[in-house]
LODRENDO-525478 format. One line per 2 residues: their letters; for each residue x, y, z of N, C-alpha, C, O. Coordinates in steps of 0.2 Angstrom, whole numbers. Layout:
a) X/Y/Z/X/Y/Z/X/Y/Z/X/Y/Z; ...
This chain:
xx) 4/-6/0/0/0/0/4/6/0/9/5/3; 4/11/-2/4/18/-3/3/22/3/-3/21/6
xx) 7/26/6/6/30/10/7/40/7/12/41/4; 2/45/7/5/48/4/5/54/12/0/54/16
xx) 9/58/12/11/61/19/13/66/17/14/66/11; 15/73/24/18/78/23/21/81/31/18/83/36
xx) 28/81/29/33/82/37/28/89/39/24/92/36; 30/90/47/26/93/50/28/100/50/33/101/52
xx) 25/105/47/27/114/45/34/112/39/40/114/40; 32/110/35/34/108/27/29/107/24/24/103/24
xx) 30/114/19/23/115/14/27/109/7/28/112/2; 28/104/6/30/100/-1/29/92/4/29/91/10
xx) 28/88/-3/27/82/-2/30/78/-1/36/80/-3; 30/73/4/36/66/3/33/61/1/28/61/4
xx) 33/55/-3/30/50/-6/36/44/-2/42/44/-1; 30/40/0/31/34/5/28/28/3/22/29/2
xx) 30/25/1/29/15/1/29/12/5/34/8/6; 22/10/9/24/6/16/18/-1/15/12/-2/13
xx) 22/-6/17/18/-12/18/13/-12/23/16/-13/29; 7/-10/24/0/-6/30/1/-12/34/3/-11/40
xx) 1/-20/31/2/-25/36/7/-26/42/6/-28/48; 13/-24/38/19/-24/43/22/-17/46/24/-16/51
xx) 21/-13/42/22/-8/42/31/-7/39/35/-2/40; 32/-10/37/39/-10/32/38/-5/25/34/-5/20
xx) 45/1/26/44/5/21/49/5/18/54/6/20; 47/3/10/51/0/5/54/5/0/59/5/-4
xx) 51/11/3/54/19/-4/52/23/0/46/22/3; 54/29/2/51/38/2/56/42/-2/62/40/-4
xx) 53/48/-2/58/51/-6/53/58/-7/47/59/-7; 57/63/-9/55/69/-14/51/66/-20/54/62/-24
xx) 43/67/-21/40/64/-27/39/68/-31/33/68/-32; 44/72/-34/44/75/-40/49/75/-44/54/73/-42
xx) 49/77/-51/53/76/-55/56/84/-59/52/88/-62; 64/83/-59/66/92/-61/65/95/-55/64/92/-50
xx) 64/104/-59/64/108/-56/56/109/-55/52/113/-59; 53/106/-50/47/108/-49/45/106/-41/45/100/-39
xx) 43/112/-37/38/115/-41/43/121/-43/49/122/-42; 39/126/-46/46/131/-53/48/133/-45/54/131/-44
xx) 45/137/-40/47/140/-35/48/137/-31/44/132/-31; 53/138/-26/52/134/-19/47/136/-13/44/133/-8
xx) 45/142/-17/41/146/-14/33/145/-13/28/146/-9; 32/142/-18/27/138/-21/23/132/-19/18/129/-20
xx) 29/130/-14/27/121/-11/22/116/-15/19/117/-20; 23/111/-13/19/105/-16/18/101/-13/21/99/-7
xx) 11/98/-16/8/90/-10/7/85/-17/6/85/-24; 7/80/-10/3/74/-16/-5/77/-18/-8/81/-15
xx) -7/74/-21/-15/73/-19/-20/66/-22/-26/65/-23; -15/65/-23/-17/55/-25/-11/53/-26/-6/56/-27
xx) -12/42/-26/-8/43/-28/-9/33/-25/-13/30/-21; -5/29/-30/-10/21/-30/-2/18/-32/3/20/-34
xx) -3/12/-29/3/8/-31/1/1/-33/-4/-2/-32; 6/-2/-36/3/-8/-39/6/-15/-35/12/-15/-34
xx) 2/-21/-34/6/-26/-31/16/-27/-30/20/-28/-25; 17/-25/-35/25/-27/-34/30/-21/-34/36/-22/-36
xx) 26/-14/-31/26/-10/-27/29/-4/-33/34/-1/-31; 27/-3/-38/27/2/-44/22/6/-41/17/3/-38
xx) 22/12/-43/16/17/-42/19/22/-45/24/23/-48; 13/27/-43/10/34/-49/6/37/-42/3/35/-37
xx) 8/43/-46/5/50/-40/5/56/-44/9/57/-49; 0/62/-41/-1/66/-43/2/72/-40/1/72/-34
xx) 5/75/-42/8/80/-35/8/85/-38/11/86/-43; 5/92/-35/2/99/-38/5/104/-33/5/103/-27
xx) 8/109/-37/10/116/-30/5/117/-29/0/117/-32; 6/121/-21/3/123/-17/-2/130/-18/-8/130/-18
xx) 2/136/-20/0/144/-21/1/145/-28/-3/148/-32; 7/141/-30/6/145/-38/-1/146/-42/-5/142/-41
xx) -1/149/-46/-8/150/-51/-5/153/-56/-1/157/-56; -8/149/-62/-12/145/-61/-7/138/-58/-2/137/-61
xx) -11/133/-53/-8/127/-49/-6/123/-56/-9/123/-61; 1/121/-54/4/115/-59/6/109/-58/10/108/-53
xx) 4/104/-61/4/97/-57/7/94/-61/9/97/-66; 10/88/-59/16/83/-63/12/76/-60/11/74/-54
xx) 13/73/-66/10/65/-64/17/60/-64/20/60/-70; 19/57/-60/22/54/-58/24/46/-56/23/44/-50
xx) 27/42/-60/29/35/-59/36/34/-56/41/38/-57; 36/30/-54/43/25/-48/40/18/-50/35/17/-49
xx) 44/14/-54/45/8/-55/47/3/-50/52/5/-46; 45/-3/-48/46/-6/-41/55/-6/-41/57/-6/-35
xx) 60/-6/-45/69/-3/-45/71/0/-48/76/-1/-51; 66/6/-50/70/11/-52/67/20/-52/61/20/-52
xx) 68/24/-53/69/30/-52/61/33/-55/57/31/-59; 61/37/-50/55/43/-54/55/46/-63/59/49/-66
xx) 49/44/-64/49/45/-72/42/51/-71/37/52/-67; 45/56/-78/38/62/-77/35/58/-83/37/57/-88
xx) 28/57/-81/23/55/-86/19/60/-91/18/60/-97; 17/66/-85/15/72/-89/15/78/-84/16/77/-78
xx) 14/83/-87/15/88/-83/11/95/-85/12/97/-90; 8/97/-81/5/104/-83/-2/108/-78/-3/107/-72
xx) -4/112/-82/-9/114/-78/-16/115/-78/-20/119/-74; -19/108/-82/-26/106/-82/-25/99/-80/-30/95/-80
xx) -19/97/-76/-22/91/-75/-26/91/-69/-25/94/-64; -30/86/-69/-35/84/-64/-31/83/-60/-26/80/-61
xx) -33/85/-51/-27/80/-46/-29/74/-45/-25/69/-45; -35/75/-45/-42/69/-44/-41/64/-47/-43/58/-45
xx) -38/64/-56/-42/59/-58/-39/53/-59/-41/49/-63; -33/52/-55/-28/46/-56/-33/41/-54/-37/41/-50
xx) -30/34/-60/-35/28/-58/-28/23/-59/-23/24/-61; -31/18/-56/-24/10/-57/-28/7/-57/-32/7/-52
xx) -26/1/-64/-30/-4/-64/-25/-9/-68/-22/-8/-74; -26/-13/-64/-18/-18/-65/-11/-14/-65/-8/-13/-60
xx) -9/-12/-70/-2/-13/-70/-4/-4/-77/-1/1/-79; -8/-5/-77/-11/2/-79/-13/8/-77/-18/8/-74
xx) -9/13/-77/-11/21/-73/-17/24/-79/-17/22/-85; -22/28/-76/-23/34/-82/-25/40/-78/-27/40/-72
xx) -24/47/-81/-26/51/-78/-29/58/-83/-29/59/-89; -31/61/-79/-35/68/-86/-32/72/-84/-30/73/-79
xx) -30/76/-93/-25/83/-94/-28/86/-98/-27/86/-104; -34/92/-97/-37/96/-99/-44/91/-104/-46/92/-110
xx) -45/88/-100/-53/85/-104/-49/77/-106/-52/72/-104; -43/77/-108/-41/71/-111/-38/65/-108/-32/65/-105
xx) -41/59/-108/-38/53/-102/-32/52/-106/-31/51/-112; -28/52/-101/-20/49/-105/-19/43/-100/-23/42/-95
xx) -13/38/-102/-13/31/-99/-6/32/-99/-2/37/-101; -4/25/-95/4/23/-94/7/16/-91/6/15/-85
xx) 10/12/-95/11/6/-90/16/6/-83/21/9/-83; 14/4/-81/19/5/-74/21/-3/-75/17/-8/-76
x) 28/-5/-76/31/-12/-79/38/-9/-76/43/-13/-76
């Protein structure tokens, strides 16, 4: 399971991999990719965000203040490194789905997809 959290009087995300059963956390880290959010000023949260059995996941993670808000959709392969899937400022934060090994999410009206493999 997916834990998505945020340190205490820190306005930006930290993305967590934790097994709920044991409580064994397999990944955290900074979940973003580049120079974002543009500002440091600007902070960032997750705001979804689904992992798949052999512990691949995808996450939505949007600044805070800036305007218009800019989000980056975000994959971690179960060994290896954050990949930027898309990025901009119509995406939905809301509309991340995982179904199997399949991410999708909406970018200005349009469902886009991704395998997480």
């Amino acid at each position: 399971m997916g834990e998505l959290c945020q340190d205490p009087g820190v306005v930006a995300a930290i993305g967590r991999i934790v097994n709920l059963h044991t409580g064994v956390v397999f990944r955290e880290g900074v979940p973003t990719v580049g120079s974002f959010p543009p500002n440091p000023s600007d902070g960032s949260l997750i705001t979804t965000g689904d992992v798949t059995p052999d512990g691949s996941a995808a996450w939505i993670v949007c600044t805070v203040f800036a305007q218009p808000q800019l989000c980056q959709v975000i994959d971690e392969v179960s060994n290896g490194p954050n990949t930027l899937l898309d990025q901009g400022a119509q995406i939905d934060p809301g509309s991340l789905v995982l179904r199997g090994f399949t991410v999708s999410w909406r970018n200005n009206g349009e469902t886009k997809t991704a395998t997480l493999a």
